[in-house]
Phi, psi and omega in degrees: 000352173075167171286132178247155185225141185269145194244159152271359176290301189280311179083055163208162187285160194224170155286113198295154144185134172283197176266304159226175224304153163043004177276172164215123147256110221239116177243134168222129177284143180252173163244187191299064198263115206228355187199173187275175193293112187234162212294002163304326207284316157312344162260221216029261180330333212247286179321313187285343173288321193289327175310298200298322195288333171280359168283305177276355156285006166281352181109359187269146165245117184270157189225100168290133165243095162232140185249175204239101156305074190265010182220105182175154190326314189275326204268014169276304177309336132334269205300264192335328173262345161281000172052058193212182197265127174292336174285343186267324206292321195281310182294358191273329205270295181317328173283342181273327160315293173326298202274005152324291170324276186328284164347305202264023194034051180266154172271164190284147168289135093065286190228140166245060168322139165234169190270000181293335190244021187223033194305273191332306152293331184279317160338304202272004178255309192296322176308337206258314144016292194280324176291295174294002171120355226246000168197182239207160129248145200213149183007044179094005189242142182222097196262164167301110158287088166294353169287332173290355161252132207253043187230021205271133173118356187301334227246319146303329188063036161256134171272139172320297201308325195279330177255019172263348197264347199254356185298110178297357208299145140263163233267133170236133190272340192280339173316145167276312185226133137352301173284336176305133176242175169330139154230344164234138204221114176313168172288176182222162180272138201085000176261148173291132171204163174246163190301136140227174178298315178293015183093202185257148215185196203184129179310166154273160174276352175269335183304316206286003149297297181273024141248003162237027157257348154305284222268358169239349160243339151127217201272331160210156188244163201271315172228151171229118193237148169178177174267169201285012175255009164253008150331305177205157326233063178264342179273001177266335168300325204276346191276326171283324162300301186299325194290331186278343173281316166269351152097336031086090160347115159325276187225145153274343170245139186232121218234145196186115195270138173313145180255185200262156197204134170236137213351065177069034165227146179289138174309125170170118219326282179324348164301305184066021162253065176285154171240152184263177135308319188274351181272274245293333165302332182277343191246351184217171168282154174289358150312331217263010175257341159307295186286349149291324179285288173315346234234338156224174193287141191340294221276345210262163170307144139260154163266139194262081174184169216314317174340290201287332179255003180267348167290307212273346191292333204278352248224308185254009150279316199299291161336303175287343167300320189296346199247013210260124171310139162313168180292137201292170193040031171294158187234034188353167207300145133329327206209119189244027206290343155339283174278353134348285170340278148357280193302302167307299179325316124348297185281345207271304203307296199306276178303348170269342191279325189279333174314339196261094170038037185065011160330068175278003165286314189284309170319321199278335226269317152323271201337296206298316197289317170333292175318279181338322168305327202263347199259333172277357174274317174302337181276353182250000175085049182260186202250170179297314167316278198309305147325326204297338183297303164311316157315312189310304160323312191293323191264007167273288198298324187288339157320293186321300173299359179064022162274168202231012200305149198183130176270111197265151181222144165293200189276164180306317157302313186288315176303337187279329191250006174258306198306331173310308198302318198296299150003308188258355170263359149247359127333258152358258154358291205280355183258017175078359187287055232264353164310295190293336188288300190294351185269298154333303162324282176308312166264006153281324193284338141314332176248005160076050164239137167256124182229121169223142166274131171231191304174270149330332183149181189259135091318136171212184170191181197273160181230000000 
């Protein structure tokens, strides 16, 4: 049946088909950097990574785009209480954001644009705006007619009438509607600005999207990504600029991630109940935000709290169990075809769940039964040989997902000296001595050794 992808445009799953074979073309709003980064922004991100990697472990060559707000209302305003330069203050934030990105193993995008560098295209985009009809100029300000487009709203499932009568904007008489928005903003004094026909000014922010999702992917794109509080209205904005400028679909699918939440409130500056990336990195790995993010589905909220990261960290030991070398002296299976089995099963699983709109909970859920196979084949005594196919499947699909699992092994002494301890506790074991056997137990794992009992003998690995 090929991939379905649920779009928010249509609010039904669609059949994925591209503008061409085997392409992708993919905009994701990046962000507004005016503070540091906190992991909502970073669950974004982590979705759309994981969407491009199962496109191209699907045979897709994806062209990424995410871009960098790098000119705007909060970060002048940022830069002004910090008595500091807004272009230095935005590059201080794009390079740590960049190394976030790294951090947490996302891939880089293709192009990262910022609008500081694209003023001549959103001009020559406004321009063309004003020329069919489709925005204004009013004192050095250049607003969106939106009553001239008679689909605006299509994308949010909002009506103009409903949203003029409910409207809080406040009244600017040179606007024709209420609802019209910037696409152009005069300068103001001390704010950074540029030339235009309309004098020196400075872009709005949804102009500044659809010309540089124009101008490095072209008239239209294949997915347009963000999270679901830019429905409206900014991705509502950017489908009326762009179709009125190209006359043209916009994006065919529009993909839009749930947001992250701390005690039932969405994560966000303005809150001021943020996790930064960088706190969250010092106390945990960056897999285990991953598997928060995998562990539920894209579009629903997560919630953010220990609970929830002490499931995926436990989540991604169960996962790192699978890799584990055999049991020492084994005299391995008869029969491996169990785990064979396993394995096609696993890829089959795997591949039908993310086919159904990226189902990535239901793809761990293959993985996790996968795991159980090899690990009860490793408790029946098969050899490394005999795991290793299976593994290789295990550590390929979860690779698709942008985990990073490693049996990590110490140095040749400290292993030789685990192996003594284990050794020596199963001794211990057989004299029945089960205090000391678990105080063994326990403080190796204090020490980041996973020590399990099978059947054949005691096993660990680093965790």
């Amino acid at each position: 049946m090929g991939i379905q992808v649920y779009s928010t445009l249509t609010r039904k799953k669609e059949a994925f088909e591209t503008l061409e074979p085997n392409k992708v073309r993919l905009y994701v709003c990046g962000p507004t950097v005016y503070d540091k980064a906190h992991v909502g922004h970073a669950m974004s991100a982590l979705v759309f990574d994981i969407i491009r990697r199962y496109l191209q472990y699907r045979g897709y060559s994806v062209k990424h785009v995410m871009n960098y707000t790098d000119v705007d209302d909060k970060i002048i305003n940022r830069a002004n209480i910090l008595a500091c330069d807004p272009f230095e203050l935005a590059e201080t934030y794009i390079q740590q954001y960049a190394q976030h990105l790294k951090d947490l193993n996302i891939l880089p995008a293709t192009i990262n644009p910022r609008a500081t560098r694209e003023m001549d295209e959103i001009i020559r985009f406004i321009t063309d705006l004003i020329n069919k009809g489709y925005a204004y100029e009013a004192g050095g300000d250049v607003y969106y007619r939106v009553e001239k487009k008679s689909d605006y709203g299509k994308l949010s499932g909002r009506k103009l009438d409903d949203m003029r009568a409910g409207s809080r904007i406040e009244v600017d008489e040179r606007k024709e509607n209420p609802m019209d928005f910037a696409l152009w903003k005069a300068a103001k004094e001390g704010e950074p600005a540029w030339d235009s026909p309309w004098g020196k000014g400075r872009p709005g922010w949804h102009i500044e999207c659809s010309a540089m999702s124009g101008a490095h992917l072209g008239e239209q794109i294949d997915i347009h990504g963000g999270g679901n509080d830019l429905i409206f209205p900014h991705h509502e904005n950017e489908i009326a600029q762009s179709e009125a400028h190209t006359g043209k679909q916009f994006a065919r699918y529009w993909i839009h991630n749930g947001m992250l939440q701390l005690s039932g409130e969405k994560m966000s500056k303005s809150l001021g109940n943020l996790i930064t990336i960088e706190d969250f990195l010092a106390a945990h790995p960056a897999d285990a935000l991953r598997m928060m993010v995998l562990n539920s589905g894209y579009r629903n909220p997560l919630t953010f709290n220990d609970e929830i990261i002490g499931q995926a960290e436990r989540g991604l030991e169960r996962l790192q169990s699978g890799l584990k070398e055999a049991q020492p002296q084994t005299a391995g299976l008869a029969d491996t075809s169990a785990l064979d089995e396993a394995a096609k099963a696993a890829r089959s699983g795997f591949e039908a769940s993310m086919d159904d709109d990226f189902n990535s909970a239901g793809a761990l859920g293959h993985l996790f039964e996968l795991v159980r196979v090899i690990n009860q084949a490793r408790a029946d005594g098969a050899t490394d040989e005999q795991l290793k196919p299976a593994q290789d499947v295990l550590e390929e699909l979860t690779g698709v997902l942008g985990l990073t699992l490693r049996v990590e092994k110490g140095s040749q002494a400290a292993d030789a000296f685990i192996n003594l301890l284990v050794d020596v506790r199963q001794d211990v074991r057989q004299a029945k001595l089960w205090e000391l056997s678990d105080k063994i137990r326990d403080q190796l794992a204090e020490l980041g050794v996973q020590v399990e009992d099978a059947k054949g003998g005691s096993t660990w690995y680093w965790k």
